[in-house]
Backbone as a printed PyTorch tensor [residue, N CA C, xyz], in Angstrom:
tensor([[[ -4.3350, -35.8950,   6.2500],
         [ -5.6370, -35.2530,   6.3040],
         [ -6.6190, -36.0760,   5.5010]],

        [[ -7.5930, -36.3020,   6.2380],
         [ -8.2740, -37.4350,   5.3720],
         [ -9.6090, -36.5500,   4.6710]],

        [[-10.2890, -35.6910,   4.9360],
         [-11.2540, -34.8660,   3.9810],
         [-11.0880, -33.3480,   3.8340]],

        [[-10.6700, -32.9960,   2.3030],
         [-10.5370, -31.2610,   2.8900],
         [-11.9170, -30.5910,   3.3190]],

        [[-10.9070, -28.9000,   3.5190],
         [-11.9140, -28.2310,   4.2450],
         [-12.2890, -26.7740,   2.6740]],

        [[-13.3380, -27.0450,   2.9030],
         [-13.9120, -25.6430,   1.7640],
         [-14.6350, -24.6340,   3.0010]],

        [[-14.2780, -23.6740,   2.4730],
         [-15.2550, -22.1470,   2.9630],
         [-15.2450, -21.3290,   2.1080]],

        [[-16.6600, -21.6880,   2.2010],
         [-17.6880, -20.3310,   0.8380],
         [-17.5440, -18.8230,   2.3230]],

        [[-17.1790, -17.6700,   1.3320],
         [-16.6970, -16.7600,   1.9940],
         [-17.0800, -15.7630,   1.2540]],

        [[-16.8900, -14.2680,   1.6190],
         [-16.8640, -12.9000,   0.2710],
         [-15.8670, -12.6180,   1.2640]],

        [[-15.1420, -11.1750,   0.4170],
         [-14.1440, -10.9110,   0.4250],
         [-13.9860,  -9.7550,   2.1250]],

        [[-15.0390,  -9.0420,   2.6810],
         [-14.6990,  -8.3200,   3.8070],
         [-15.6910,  -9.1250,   4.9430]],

        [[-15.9840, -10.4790,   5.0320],
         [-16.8050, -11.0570,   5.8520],
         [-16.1370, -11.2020,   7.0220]],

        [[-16.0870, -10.5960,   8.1750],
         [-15.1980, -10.7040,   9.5880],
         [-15.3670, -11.8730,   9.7150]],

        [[-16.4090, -12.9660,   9.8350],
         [-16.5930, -14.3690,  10.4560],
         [-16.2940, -15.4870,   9.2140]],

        [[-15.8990, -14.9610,   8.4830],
         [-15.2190, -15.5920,   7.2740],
         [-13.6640, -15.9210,   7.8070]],

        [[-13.0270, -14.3960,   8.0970],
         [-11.9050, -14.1020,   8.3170],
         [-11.5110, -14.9950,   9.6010]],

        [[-12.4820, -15.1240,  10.8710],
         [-12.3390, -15.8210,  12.2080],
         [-12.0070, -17.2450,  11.4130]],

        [[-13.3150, -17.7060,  10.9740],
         [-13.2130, -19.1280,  10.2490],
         [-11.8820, -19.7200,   9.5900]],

        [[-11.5910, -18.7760,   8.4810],
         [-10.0940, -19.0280,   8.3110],
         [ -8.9360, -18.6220,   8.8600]],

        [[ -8.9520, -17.8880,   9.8900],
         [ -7.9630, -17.2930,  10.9360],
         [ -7.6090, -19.1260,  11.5830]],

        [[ -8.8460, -19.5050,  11.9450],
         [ -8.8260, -20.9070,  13.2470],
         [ -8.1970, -21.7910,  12.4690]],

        [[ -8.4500, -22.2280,  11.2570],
         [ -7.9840, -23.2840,  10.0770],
         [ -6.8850, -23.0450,  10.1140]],

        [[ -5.9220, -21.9770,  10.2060],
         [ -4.3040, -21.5820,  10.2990],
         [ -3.9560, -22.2150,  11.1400]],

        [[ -4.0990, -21.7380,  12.4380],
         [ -3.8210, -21.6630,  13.5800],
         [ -3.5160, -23.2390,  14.3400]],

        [[ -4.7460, -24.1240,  13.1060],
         [ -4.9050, -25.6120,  13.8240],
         [ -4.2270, -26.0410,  12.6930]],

        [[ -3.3860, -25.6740,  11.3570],
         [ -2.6250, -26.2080,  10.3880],
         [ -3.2790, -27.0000,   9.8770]],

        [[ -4.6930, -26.8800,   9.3610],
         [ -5.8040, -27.3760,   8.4570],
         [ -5.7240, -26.8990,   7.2090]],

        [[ -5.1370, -27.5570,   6.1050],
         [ -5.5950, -26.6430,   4.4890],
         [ -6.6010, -26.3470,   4.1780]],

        [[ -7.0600, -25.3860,   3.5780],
         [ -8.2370, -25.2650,   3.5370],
         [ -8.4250, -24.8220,   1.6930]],

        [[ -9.6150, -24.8840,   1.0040],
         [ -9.9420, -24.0720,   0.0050],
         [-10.9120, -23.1810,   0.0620]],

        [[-10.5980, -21.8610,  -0.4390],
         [-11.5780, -20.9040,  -0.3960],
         [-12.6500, -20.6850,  -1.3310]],

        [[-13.6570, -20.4820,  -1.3180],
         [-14.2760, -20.2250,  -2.4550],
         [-15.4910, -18.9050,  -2.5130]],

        [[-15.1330, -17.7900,  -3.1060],
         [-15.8850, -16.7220,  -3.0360],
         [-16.8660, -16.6040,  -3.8940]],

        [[-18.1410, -16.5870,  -2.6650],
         [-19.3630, -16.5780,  -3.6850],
         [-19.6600, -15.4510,  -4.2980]],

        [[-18.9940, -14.7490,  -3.4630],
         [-19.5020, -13.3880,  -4.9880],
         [-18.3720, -13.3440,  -5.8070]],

        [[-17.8190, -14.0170,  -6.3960],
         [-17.3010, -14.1180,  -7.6740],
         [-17.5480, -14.9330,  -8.3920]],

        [[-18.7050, -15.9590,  -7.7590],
         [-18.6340, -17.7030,  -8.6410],
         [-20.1620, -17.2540,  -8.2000]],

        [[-21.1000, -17.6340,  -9.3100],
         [-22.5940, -18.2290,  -9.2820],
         [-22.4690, -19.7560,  -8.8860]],

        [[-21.2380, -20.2470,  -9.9830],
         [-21.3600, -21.6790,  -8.9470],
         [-21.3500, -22.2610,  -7.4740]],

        [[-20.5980, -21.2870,  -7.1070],
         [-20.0800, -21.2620,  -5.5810],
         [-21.3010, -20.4270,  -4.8540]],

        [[-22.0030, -19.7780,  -5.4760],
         [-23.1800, -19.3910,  -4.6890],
         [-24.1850, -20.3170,  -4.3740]],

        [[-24.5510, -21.0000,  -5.9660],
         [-25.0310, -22.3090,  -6.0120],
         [-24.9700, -23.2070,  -5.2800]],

        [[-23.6300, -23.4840,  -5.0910],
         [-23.2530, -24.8790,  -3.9300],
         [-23.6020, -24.5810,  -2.3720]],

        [[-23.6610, -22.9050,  -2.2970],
         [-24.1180, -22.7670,  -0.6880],
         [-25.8510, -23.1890,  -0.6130]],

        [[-26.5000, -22.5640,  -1.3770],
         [-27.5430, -22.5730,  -1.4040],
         [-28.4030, -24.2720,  -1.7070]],

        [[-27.4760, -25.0520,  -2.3230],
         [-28.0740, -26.4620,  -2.0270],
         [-27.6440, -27.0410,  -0.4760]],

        [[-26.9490, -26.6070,  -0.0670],
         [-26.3240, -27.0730,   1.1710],
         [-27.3860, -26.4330,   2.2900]],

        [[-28.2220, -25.6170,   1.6970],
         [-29.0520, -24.8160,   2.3410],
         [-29.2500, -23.7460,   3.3840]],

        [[-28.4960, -22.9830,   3.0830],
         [-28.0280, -21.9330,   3.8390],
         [-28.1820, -20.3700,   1.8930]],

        [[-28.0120, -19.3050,   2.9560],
         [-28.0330, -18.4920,   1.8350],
         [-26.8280, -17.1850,   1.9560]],

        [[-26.1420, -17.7670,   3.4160],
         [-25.1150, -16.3410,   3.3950],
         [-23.8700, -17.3590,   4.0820]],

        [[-22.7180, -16.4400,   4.0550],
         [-21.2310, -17.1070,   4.4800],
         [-21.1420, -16.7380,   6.1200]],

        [[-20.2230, -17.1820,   6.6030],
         [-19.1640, -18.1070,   5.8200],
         [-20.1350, -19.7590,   6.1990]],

        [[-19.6960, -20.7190,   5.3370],
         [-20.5700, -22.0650,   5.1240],
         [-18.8320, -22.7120,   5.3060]],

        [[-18.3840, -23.9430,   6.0720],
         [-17.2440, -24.6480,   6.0570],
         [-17.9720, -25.8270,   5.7890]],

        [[-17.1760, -26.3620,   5.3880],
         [-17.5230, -28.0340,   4.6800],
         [-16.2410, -28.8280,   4.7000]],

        [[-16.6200, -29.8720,   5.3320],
         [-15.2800, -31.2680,   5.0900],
         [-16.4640, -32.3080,   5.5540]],

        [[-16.5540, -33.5170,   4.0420],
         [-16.7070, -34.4210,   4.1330],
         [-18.5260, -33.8520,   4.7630]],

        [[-18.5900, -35.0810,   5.2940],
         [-19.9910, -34.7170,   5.6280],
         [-20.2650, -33.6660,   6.9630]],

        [[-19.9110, -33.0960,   7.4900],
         [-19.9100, -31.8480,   8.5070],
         [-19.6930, -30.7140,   7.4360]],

        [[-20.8200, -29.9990,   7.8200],
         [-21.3260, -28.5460,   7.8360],
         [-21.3200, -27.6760,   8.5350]],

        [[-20.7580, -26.6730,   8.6300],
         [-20.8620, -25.6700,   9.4480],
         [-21.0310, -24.0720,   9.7040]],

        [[-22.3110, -23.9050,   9.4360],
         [-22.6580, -22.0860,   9.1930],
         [-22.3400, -21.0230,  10.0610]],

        [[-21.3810, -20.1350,  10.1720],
         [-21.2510, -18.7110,  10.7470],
         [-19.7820, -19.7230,  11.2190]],

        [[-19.7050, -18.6800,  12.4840],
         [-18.2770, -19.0740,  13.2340],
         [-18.7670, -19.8380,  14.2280]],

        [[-19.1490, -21.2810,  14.2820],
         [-19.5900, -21.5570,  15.6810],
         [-18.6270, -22.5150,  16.3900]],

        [[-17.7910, -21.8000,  16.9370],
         [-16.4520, -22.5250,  17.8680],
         [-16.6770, -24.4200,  17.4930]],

        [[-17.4270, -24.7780,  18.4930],
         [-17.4460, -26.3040,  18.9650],
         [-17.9580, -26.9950,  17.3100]],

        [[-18.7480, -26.2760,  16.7880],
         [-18.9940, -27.5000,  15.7070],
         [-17.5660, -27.2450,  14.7190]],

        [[-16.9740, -26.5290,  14.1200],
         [-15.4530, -25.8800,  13.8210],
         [-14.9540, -26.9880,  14.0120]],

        [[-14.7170, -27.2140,  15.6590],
         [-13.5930, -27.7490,  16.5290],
         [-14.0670, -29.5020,  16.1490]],

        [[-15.0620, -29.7180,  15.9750],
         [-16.0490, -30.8230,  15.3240],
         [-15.3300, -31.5120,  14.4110]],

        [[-15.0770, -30.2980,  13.2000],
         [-15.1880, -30.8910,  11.5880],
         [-13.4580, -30.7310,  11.5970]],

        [[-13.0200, -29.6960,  12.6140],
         [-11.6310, -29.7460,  12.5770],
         [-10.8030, -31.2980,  12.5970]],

        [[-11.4960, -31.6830,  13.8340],
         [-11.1330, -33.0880,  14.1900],
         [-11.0170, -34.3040,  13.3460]],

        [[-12.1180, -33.6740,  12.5360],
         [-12.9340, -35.1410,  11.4780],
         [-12.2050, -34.9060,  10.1280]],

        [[-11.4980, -33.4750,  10.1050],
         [-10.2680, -33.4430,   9.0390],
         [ -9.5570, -33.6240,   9.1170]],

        [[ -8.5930, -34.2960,  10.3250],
         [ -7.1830, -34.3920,  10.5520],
         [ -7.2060, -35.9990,   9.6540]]])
């Protein structure tokens, strides 16, 4: 795996849950990071420029909400 995968998430976000449901499924590690428990981790969404979850990140691909094809994008660019 050449860049991991982070997702800023809270804890009952359904499209959080999709997001890391797909990361299983394609045997991608992933790290989680819950912004409502971390100001830092709120922080890091909000320079990335976005203000709500779920936010996935590997390497330089970004990707806000659940959006299948860009996912399937950054999935690729993490193997």
């Amino acid at each position: 795996m050449s860049q991991p995968v982070i997702i800023y998430s809270t804890a009952n976000c359904s499209d959080c849950n999709q997001v890391k449901q797909l990361m299983k499924e394609q045997d991608i590690p992933f790290e989680v990071r819950d912004v409502m428990t971390s100001t830092v981790y709120q922080e890091e969404v909000e320079k990335l420029g976005f203000m709500g979850v779920p936010v996935t990140v590997s390497g330089a691909h970004v990707v806000k909400g659940f959006n299948l094809p860009e996912l399937k994008e950054l999935i690729a660019a993490a193997k």
